[in-house]
C-alpha positions as CSV (number, residue, x, y, z in Angstrom):
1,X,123.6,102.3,117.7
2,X,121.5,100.0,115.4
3,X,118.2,101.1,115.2
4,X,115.1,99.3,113.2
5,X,112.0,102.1,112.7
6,X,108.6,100.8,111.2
7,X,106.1,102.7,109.0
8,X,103.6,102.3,107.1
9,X,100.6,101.1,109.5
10,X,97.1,102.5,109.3
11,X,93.2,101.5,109.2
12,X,91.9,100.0,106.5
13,X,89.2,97.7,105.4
14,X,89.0,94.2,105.0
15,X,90.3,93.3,101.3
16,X,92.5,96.3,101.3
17,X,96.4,96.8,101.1
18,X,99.2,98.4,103.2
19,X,102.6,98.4,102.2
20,X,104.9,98.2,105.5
21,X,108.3,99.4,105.6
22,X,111.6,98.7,107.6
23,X,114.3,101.2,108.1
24,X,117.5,100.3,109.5
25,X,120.4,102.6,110.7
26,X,123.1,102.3,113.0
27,X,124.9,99.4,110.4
28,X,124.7,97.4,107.3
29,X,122.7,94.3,107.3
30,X,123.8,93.1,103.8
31,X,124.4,89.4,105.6
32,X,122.0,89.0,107.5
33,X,118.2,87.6,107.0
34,X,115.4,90.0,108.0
35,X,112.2,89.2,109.2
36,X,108.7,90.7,110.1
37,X,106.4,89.2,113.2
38,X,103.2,90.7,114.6
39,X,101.2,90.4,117.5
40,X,97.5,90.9,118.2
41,X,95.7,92.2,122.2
42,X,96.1,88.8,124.4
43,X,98.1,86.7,121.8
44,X,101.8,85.8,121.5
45,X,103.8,87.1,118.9
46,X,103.9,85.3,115.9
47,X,105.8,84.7,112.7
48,X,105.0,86.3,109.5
49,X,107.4,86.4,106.8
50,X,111.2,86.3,106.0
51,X,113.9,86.9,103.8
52,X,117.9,85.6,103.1
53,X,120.3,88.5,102.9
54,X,120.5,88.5,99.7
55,X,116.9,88.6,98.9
56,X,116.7,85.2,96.9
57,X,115.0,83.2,99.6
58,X,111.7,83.7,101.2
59,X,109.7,82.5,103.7
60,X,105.9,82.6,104.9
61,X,103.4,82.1,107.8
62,X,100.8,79.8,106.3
63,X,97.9,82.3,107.1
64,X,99.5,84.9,105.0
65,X,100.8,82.8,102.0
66,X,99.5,84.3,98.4
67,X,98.5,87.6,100.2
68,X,101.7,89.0,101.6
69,X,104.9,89.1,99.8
70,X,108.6,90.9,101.5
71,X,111.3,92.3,100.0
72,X,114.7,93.9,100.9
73,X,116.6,97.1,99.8
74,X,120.0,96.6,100.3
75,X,121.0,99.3,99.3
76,X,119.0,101.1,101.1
77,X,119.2,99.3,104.2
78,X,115.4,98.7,104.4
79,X,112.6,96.1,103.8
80,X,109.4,95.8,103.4
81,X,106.0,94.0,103.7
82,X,103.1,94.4,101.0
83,X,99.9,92.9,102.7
84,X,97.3,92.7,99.9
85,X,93.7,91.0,100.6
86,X,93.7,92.2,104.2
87,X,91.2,90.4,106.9
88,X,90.5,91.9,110.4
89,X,92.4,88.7,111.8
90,X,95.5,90.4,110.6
91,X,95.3,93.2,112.8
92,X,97.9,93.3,115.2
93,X,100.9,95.6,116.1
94,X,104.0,94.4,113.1
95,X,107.2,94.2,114.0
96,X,110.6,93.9,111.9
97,X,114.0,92.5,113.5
98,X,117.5,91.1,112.3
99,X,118.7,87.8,112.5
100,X,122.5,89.4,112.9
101,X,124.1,86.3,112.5
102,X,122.4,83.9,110.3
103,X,121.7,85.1,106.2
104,X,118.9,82.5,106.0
105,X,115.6,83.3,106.7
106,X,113.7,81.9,109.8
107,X,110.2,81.9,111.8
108,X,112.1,81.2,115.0
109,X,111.7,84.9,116.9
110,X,114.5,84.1,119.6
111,X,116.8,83.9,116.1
112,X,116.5,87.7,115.6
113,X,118.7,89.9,117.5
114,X,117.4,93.3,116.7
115,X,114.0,94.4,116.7
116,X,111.5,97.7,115.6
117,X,109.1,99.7,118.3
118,X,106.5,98.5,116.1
119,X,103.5,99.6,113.7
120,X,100.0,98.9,114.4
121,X,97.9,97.5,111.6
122,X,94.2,97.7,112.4
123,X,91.9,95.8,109.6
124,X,88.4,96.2,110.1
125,X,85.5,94.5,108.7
């Protein structure tokens, strides 16, 4: 059974960091892009960064560019999400998934076949 478990959440000020982390079990995801989405009270979940399966390729929401930055463990079967210069408009419950089939990285949520119970992020000013 594949199985996606985030960590890493917490309070924290505004200009601070929190390093999120991805743990996946159940099967290998060497081929496959991985991706990290959040959603805040009332708001649809949105896009927040992505990588290629093999870790060369990224991509970014514009409102995080320059301040978050993902990487991948293959080896380890886990990814991860360092948020750095933290604002309270990124508080919102974070969310990895697997796009099983594709190794490119992409925005598009309905891509992503497996998804985390989520961690909640709270960044307060």
């Amino acid at each position: 059974q594949v199985q996606l478990v985030e960590s890493g959440g917490g309070l924290v000020q505004a200009g601070g960091s929190l390093r999120l982390s991805c743990a996946a079990s159940g099967r290998t995801f060497r081929g496959s892009a991985m991706g990290w989405f959040r959603q805040a009270p009332g708001k649809e979940r949105e896009f927040v960064a992505a990588i290629s399966a093999a870790g060369g390729v990224t991509s970014y929401a514009d409102s995080v560019k320059g301040r978050f930055t993902i990487s991948r463990d293959n080896a380890k079967n886990t990814a991860h999400l360092q948020m750095n210069s933290l604002k309270p408009e990124d508080t919102a419950v974070y969310y990895c998934a697997v796009n099983n089939l594709h190794p490119s990285p992409t925005g598009i949520a309905g891509r992503y076949d497996y998804w985390g119970q989520g961690t909640q992020v709270t960044v307060s000013s």
